[in-house]
C-alpha positions in Angstrom: 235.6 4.9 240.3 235.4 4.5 236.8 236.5 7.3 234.5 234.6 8.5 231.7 236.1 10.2 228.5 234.8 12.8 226.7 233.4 10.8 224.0 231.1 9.2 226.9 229.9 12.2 227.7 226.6 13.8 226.1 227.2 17.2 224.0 226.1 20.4 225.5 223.4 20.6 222.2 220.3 21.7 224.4 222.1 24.7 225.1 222.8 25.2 221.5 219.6 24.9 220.3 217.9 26.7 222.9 219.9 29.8 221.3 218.9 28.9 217.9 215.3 28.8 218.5 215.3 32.0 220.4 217.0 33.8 217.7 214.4 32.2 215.2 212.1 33.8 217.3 213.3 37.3 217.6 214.0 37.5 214.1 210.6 35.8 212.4 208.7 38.4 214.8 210.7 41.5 213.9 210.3 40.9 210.3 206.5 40.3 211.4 206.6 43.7 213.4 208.4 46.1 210.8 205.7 44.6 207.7 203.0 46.2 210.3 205.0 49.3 210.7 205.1 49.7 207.0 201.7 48.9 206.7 199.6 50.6 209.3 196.0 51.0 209.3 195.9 54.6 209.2 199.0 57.1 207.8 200.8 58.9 210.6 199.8 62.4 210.9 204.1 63.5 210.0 207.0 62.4 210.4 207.4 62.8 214.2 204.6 60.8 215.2 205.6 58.2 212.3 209.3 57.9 214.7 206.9 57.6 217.5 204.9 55.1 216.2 208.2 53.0 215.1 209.3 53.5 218.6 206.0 52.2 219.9 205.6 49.3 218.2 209.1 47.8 219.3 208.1 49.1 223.0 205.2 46.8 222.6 207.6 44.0 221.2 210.1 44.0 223.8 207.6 44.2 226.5 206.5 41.1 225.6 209.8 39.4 225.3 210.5 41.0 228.2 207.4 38.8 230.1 208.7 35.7 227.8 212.3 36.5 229.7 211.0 36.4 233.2 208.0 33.8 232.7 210.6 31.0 233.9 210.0 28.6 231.1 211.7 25.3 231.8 212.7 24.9 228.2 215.1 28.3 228.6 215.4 27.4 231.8 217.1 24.2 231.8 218.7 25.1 228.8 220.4 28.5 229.2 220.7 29.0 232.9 218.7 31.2 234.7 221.8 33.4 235.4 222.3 34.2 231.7 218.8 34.8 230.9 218.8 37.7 234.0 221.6 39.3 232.4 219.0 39.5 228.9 216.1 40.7 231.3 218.5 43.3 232.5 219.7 44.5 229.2 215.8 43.6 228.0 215.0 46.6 230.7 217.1 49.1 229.7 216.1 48.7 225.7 212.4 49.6 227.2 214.0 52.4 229.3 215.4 54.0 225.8 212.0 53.5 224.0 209.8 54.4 226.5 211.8 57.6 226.4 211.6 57.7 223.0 208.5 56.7 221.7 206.1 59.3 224.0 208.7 62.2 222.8 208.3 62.1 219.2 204.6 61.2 219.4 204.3 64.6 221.5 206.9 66.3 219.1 204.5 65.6 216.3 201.5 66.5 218.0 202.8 70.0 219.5 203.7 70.5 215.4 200.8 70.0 214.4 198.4 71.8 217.0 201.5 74.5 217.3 201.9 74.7 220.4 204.8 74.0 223.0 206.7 70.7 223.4 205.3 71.0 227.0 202.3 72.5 226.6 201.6 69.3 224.5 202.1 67.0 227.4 198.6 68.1 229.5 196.9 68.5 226.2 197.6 64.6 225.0 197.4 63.7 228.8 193.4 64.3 229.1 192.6 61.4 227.1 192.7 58.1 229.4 194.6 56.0 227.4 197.1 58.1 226.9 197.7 58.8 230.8 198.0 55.8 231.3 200.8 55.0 228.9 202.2 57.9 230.9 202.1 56.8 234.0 203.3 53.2 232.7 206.3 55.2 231.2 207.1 56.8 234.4 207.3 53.6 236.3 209.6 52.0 233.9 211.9 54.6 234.3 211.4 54.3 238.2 212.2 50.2 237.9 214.9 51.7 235.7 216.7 54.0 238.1 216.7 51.6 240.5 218.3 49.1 238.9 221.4 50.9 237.8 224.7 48.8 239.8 224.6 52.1 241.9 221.6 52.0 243.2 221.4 47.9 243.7 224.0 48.5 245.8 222.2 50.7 247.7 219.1 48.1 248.3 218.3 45.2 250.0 217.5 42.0 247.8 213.8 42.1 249.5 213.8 45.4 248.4 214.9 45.8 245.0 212.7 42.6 244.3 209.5 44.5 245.9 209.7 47.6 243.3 210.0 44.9 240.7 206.7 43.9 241.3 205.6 47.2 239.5 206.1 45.3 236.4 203.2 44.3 236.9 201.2 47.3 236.9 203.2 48.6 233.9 202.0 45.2 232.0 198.3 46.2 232.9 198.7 49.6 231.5 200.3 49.2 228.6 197.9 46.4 227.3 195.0 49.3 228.2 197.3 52.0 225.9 197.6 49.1 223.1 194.2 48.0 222.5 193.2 52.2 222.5 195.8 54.0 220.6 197.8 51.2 218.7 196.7 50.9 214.9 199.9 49.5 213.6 198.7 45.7 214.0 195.3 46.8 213.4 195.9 46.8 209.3 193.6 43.4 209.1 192.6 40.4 210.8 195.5 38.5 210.5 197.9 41.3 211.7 195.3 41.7 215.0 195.6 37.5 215.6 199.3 37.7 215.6 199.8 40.6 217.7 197.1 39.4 220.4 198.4 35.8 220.2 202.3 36.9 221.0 200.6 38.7 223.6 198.6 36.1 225.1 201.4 33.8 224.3 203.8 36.1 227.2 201.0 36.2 229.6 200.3 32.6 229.7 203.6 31.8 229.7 203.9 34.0 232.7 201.0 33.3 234.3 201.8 29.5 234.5 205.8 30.3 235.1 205.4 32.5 237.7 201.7 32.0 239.4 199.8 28.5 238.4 203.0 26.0 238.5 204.1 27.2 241.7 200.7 27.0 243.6 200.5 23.0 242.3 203.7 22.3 243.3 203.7 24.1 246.3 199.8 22.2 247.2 201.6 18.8 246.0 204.7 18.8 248.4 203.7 20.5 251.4 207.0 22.0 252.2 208.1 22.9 255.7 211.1 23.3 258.0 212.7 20.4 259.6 215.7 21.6 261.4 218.0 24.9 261.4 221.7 23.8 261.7 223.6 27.2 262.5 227.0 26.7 260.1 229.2 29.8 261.3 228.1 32.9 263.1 226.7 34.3 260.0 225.8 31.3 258.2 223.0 28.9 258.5 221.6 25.9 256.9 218.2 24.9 256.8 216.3 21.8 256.2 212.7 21.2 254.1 210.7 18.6 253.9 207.9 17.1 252.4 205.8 15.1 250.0 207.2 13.4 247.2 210.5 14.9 246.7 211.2 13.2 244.1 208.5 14.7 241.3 210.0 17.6 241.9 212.9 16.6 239.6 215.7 19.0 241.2 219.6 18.1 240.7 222.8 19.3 242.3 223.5 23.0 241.6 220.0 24.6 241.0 218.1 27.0 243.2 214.8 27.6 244.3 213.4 30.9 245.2 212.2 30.4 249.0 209.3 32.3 250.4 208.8 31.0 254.2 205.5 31.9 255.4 205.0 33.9 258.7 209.3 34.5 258.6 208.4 37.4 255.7 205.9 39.1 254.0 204.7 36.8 250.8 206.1 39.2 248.3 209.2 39.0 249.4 211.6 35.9 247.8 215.3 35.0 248.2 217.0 33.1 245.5 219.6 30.3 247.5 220.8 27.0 245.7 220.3 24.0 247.3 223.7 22.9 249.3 223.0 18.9 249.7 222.3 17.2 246.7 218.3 16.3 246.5 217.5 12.5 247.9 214.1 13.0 246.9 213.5 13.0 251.0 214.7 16.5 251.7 216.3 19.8 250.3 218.8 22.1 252.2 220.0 25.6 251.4 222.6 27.3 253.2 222.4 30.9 253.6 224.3 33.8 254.6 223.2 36.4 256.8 223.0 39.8 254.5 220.1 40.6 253.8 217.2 41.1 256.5 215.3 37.3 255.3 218.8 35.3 255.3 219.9 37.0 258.7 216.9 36.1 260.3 216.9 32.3 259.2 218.3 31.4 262.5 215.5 31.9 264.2 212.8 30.2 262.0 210.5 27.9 264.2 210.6 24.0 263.0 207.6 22.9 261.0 207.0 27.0 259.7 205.4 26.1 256.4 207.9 26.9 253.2 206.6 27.5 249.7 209.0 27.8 247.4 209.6 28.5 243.7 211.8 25.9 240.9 213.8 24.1 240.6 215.9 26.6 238.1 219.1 26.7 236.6 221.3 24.9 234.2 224.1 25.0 236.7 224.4 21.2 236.6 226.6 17.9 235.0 224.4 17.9 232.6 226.3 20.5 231.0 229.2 18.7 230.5 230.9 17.9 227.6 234.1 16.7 228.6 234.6 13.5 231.3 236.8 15.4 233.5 235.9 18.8 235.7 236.8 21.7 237.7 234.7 23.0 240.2 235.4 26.6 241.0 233.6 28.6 244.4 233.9 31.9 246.4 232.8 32.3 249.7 229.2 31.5 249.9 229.2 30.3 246.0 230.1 26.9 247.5 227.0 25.9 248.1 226.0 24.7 244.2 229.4 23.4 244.5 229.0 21.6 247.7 225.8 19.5 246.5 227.4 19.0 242.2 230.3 16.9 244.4 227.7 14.6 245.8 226.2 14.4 242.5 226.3 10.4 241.0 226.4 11.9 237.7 229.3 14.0 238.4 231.5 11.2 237.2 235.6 11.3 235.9 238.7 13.1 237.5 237.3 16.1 239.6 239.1 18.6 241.2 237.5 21.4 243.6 238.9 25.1 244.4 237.6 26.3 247.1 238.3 30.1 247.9 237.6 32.2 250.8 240.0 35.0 252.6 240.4 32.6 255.7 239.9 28.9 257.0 237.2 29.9 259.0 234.8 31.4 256.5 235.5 28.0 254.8 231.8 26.9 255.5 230.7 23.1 254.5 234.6 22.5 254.1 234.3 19.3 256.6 231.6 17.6 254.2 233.4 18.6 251.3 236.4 16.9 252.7 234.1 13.8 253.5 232.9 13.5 249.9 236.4 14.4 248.2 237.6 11.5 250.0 234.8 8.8 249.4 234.7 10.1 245.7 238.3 10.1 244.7 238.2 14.0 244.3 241.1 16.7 245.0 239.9 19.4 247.1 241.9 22.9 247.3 241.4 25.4 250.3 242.8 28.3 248.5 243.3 31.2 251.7 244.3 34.4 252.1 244.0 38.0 250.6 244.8 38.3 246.5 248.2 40.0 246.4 250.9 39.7 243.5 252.1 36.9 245.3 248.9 35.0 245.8 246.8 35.3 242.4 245.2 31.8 242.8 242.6 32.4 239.4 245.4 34.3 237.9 246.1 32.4 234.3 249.4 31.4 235.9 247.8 30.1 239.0 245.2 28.1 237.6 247.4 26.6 235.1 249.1 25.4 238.1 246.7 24.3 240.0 245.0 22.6 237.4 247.5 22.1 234.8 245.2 20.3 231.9 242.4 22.7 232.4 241.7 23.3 229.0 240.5 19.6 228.8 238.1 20.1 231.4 234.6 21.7 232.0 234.7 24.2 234.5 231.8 24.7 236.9 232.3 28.5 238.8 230.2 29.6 241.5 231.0 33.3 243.6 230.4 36.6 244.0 230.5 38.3 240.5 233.9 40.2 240.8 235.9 36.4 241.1 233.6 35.0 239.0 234.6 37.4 236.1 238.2 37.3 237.4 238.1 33.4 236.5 236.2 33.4 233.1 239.4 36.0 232.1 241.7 33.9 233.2 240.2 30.9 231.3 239.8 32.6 228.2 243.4 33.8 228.7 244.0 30.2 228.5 241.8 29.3 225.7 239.3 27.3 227.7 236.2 26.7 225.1 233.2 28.2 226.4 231.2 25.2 225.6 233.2 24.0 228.6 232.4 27.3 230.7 229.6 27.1 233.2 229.3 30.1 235.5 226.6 31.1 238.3 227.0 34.7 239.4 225.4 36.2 242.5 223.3 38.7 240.8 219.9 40.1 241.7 217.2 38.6 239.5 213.4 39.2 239.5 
C-alpha cells in the first residue's frame, strides 16, 4: 500500500465554496426583497398591515429557499452533504412556522383597526375572499407539518409516517403561489421587480421538479432496478441486493445513500433513506437495513426480481472529502454501513483506522467483511463493546486520544445514531480536531 500525505491529497474547496455561493445568494436576494418592501406598488393601509406585509414578503422568500433546500441539487448535494442541508430545511421550517404566524396576525390586526371591529371577528370577514382562505388554510398546514416535526413528536412517528405528512408541502406550495399572484403587491412595483420575483420562483420549482420528479423517473427508466437476493445479516438485520442496467452512469461512491421505494413491498409515497453497505462495482448496489420501521422490518420477506426504483445517489459522506492522507472511520450500530463500503473504497488511500461500536459482539453486523477488508487493505479495525460507563468512555477525549493517538492529523469520517455522533464531534473539538477534517452522517429523518 502506498501512503499518501496530506499534500497529495485534494483540498476540501468544493465544500467551501458551495457555502460561499449560497451565502451570495441569500444575501443579493434579501437586499433584492427589502428594496421591494420599501418600494411597494401600493402604500399599506397602517402600520399593522405594513408589519404584515414585511412578514409576508420573507414568508414568500423562505418558501422558496425552502423548495431550493429540498430540490436535491447535486451541486449542494455533493458539496455540503445531504445531512447538513436537512438540519437548514429543519431550521428553514421553523422560520416559516414563526412568519406564517406572524404575517396573517398583523395583516388581520390592521384590518380589524381599520374596519373596527374584533381581532376575531376580523378573521371570517378577511376569510370570504378566496385568496385569502387559502393562504389560511396554507398557514394552518404549515403549522400542522410544524407540530409534527418537533423531536417530541418524531419520536412519536414512524419514518413512513412522518415522511407521508410531509408531502403536504406540497399542497401548501400550490396555495401559497394562488395567495401570491392575488394579494402580493410588493414585487408588483414594475416589470423588473415582477421578473425577479416569478423567476426565483420558477427557479425553486424547476429545481424541484427535476430534483425530486424528472431525474428520478430517467434514471429509474435507464437502470431498471430490481432485487437479486435478500441475505438475512442478524435477526433484525437484513441486506439486500439490486441490480440492473448500467450501474456504472449512475456515478455512486462509498458512503452515499439512496432513498429506496420498492414497488408492490409499500405504498409509492412512502421512501426510506439506507446508504449503500458494499461499495458500488458498477454491477450491483446493496443496502443493509434494520428492522424498525414497518418498510425495513419487512425487507426480509421481499420476493426476488420485485422491481426497485430508487432515488440518488446523495451525500458528501465520501473520500472525497478528505484533506489529510490519513483517516478515522468512526460507526455506531447500524451507522456501519457507510462505513463498511468507504473501507472497500480504492480511493480511501493512507493509514486507516476503523472504530467500530456497538453494546455487544453480536449486534456487530458486517464485522466478518470488515475484518476481510481490514486485513487485505492494511487497516486497523476496533470492536469497541460494552455499555458506556466511567470506566468505558471509548469517544470520551481521553479515549479517543488513545485509541487514536495522532487524531488531530487525521480526517475523521463518523457514522451513528445522533446521540454518539454528537458525543464524538465534542470529543474531537475537545481535542482541537479542525472541522475541515470533520465529516459526520447522522441518522436523522429527512424529507
Amino acid at each position: 500500500m502506498i501512503a499518501v500525505s496530506p499534500s497529495q491529497t485534494r483540498p476540501a474547496t468544493p465544500a467551501r465554496s458551495a457555502h460561499l455561493a449560497l451565502w451570495i445568494f441569500l444575501i443579493a436576494n434579501l437586499v433584492i426583497v427589502e428594496l421591494m418592501f420599501a418600494t411597494p406598488a401600493t402604500p399599506a393601509h397602517n402600520t399593522l398591515t405594513s408589519i404584515g406585509r414585511f412578514f409576508g414578503l420573507h414568508l414568500a422568500f423562505v418558501m422558496a429557499l425552502q423548495l431550493l433546500l429540498i430540490a436535491r441539487l447535486p451541486y449542494l448535494d455533493r458539496r455540503i452533504g445531504m445531512d447538513k442541508l436537512t438540519s437548514w430545511h429543519r431550521w428553514t421550517g421553523f422560520t416559516l412556522f414563526w412568519l406564517v404566524l406572524l404575517h396573517p396576525t398583523f395583516v388581520m390586526l390592521g384590518y380589524s383597526q381599520l374596519d373596527k371591529i374584533s381581532f376575531f371577528a376580523e378573521i371570517p370577514n378577511l376569510a370570504k375572499q378566496m385568496p385569502v382562505l387559502l393562504g389560511m388554510i396554507a398557514a394552518v398546514l404549515v403549522v400542522v407539518v410544524a407540530g409534527l416535526s418537533v423531536r417530541i413528536a418524531r419520536r412519536k412517528l414512524s419514518y413512513e409516517a412522518w415522511h407521508t405528512v410531509h408531502l403536504l408541502v406540497y399542497v401548501v406550495i400550490t396555495l401559497g403561489i394562488v395567495h401570491q399572484i392575488y394579494e402580493g403587491s410588493a414585487f408588483k412595483t414594475n416589470i423588473l421587480t415582477q421578473v425577479y420575483w416569478w423567476g426565483l420562483w420558477a427557479f425553486a420549482l424547476i429545481a424541484l421538479f427535476t430534483g425530486r420528479v424528472l431525474t428520478p423517473l430517467v434514471r429509474n427508466a435507464r437502470h431498471q432496478l430490481k432485487v437479486a437476493a435478500v441475505v438475512p445479516e442478524a435477526d433484525d438485520v437484513v441486506s439486500v441486493y439490486v441490480t440492473g442496467h448500467d450501474l456504472g452512469r449512475l456515478d455512486a461512491r462509498a458512503g452515499q445513500f439512496f432513498l429506496w421505494r420498492f414497488l408492490g413491498h409499500n405504498r409509492w409515497w412512502q421512501v426510506n433513506p439506507w446508504s449503500l453497505s458494499a461499495a458500488p462495482d458498477g454491477r450491483s448496489l446493496r443496502l443493509t437495513a434494520k428492522g424498525i420501521g414497518t418498510t425495513s422490518a419487512g425487507l426480509r420477506q421481499l420476493p426476488i426480481g420485485t422491481r426497485v426504483f430508487a432515488e440518488g445517489p446523495y451525500g458528501a459522506f465520501t473520500s472525497a472529502r478528505r484533506v489529510t492522507g490519513k483517516s478515522v472511520l468512526i460507526a455506531g450500530g447500524i451507522g456501519v454501513t457507510p462505513i463498511r463500503s468507504l473501507m472497500e473504497d480504492d480511493r480511501l488511500t493512507g493509514d486507516v483506522v476503523v472504530l467500530y461500536r456497538v453494546r455487544d459482539r453480536a449486534e456487530a453486523v458486517l464485522l466478518g467483511e470488515m475484518h476481510n477488508i481490514a486485513a487485505v487493505r492494511g487497516m486497523r479495525l476496533h470492536l469497541l463493546t460494552g455499555r458506556t460507563t466511567a470506566e468505558n468512555q471509548p469517544f470520551s477525549p481521553a479515549g479517543l486520544a488513545e485509541l487514536v493517538p495522532d487524531i488531530v492529523e487525521r480526517d475523521v469520517f463518523i457514522c451513528g445514531p445522533a446521540g454518539m455522533a454528537d458525543a464524538v464531534l465534542r470529543s474531537l473539538r475537545e481535542l482541537k480536531v479542525p472541522a475541515r477534517q470533520l465529516h459526520a452522517e447522522v441518522f436523522r429523518l429527512a424529507s
